[in-house]
C-alpha positions as CSV (number, residue, x, y, z in Angstrom):
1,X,-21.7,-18.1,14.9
2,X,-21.4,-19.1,18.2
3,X,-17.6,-19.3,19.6
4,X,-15.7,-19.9,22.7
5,X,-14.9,-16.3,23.1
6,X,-18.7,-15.5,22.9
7,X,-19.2,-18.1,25.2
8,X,-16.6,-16.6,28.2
9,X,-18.7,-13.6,27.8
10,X,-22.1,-15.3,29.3
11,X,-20.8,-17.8,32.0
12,X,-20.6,-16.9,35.1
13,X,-17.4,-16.4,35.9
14,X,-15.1,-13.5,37.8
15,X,-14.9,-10.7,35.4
16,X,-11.0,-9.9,36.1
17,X,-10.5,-14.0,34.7
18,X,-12.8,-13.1,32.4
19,X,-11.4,-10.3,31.3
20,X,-8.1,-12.1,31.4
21,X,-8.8,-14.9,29.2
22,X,-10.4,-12.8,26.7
23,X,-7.3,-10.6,26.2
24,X,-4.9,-14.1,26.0
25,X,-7.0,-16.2,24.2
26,X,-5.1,-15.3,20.9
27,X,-2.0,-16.1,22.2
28,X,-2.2,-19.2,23.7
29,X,-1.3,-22.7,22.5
30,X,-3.4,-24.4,20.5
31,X,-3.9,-26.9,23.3
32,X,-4.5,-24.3,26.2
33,X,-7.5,-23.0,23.3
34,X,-8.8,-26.5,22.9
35,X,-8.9,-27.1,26.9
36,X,-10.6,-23.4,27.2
37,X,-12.9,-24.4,23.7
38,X,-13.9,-27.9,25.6
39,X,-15.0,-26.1,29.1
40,X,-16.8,-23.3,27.4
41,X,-18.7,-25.5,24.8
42,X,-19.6,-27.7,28.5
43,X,-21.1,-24.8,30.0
44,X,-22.9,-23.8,27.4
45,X,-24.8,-27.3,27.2
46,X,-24.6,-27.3,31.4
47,X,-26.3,-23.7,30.7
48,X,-29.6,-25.2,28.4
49,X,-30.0,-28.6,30.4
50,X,-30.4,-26.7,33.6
51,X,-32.2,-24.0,32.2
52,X,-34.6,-26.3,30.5
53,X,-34.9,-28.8,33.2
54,X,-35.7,-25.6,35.5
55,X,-38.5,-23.7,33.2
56,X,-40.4,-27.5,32.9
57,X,-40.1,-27.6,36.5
58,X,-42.1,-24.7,36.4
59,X,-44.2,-25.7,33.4
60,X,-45.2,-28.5,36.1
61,X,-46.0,-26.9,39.1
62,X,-48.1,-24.4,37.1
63,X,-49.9,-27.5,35.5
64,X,-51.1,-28.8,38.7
65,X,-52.6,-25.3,40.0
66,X,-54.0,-25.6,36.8
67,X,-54.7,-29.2,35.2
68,X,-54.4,-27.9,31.2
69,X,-53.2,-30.3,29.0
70,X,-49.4,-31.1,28.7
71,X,-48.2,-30.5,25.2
72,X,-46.6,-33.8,23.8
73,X,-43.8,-31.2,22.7
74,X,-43.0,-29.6,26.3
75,X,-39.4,-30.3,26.1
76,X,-38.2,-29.7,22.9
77,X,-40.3,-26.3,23.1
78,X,-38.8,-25.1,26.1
79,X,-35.5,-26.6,25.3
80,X,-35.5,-24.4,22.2
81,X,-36.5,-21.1,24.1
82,X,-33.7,-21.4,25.9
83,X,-31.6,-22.1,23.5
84,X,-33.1,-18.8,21.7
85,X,-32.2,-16.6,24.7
86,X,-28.7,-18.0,25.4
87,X,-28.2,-17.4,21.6
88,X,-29.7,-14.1,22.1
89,X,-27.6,-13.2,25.5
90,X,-24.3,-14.2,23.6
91,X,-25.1,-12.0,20.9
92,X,-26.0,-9.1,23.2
93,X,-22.6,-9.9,25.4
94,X,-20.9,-10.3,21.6
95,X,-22.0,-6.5,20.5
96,X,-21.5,-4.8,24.0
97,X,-18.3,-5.7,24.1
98,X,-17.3,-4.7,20.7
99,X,-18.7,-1.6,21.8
100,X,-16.5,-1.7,24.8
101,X,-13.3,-2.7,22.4
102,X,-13.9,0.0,19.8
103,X,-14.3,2.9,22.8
104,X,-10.8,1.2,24.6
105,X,-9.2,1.6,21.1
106,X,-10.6,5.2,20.5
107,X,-9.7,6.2,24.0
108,X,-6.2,4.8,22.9
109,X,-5.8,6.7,19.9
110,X,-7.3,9.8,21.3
111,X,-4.6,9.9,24.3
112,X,-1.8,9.1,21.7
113,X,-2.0,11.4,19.4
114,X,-3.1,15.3,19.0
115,X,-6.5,14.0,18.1
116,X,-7.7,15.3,21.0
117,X,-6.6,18.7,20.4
118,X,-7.9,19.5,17.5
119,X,-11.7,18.1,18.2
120,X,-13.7,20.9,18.7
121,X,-14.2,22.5,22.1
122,X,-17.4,21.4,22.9
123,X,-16.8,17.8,21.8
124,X,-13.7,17.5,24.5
125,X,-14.1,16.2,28.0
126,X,-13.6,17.9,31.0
């Protein structure tokens, strides 16, 4: 499922106010979340239309050079490719940084406690 949090990981946007509103989002006000929920859920449609609208703008220009047949169907076909690869880049965005969160976390516990000590030698780094 698709959330606002997914959706700050795909925008383009500064990656310290990125990383920034990720780490607050939990905390603030339902409000402040609904006003963050409204952009993110804009961009995200902003994201598809102008995706879309710039793949047909392709689709045309390649049609003239070549004069096949327009499918009755371009839009909804290329709208729903891009839709796939958002959905795909969100999901990609969504697992790396889980990855990112678990390693922070282990890095964490690692540093305090004696974990570290007692992993083997050739496991520690340098």
């Amino acid at each position: 499922m698709i959330t606002a949090k997914n959706i700050l990981l795909v925008i383009p946007m500064n990656n310290e106010e990125r990383k920034n509103l990720l780490s607050k989002y939990d905390f603030f006000s339902d409000d402040e979340k609904w006003t963050i929920d409204k952009f993110c859920w804009k961009m995200f449609f902003w994201i598809i239309e102008e995706q879309t609208a710039y793949e047909i703008k392709l689709k045309l220009q390649d049609w003239e050079n070549t004069k096949d047949v327009l499918k009755e169907d371009l839009y909804q076909t290329v709208r729903q490719k891009v839709e796939e690869e958002l959905h795909r880049k969100i999901s990609s965005a969504e697992e790396a940084n889980s990855i990112e969160s678990v390693r922070a976390e282990l890095s964490q516990m690692m540093s305090s406690s004696d974990l570290k000590a007692r992993l083997p030698s050739n496991l520690q780094s340098k």
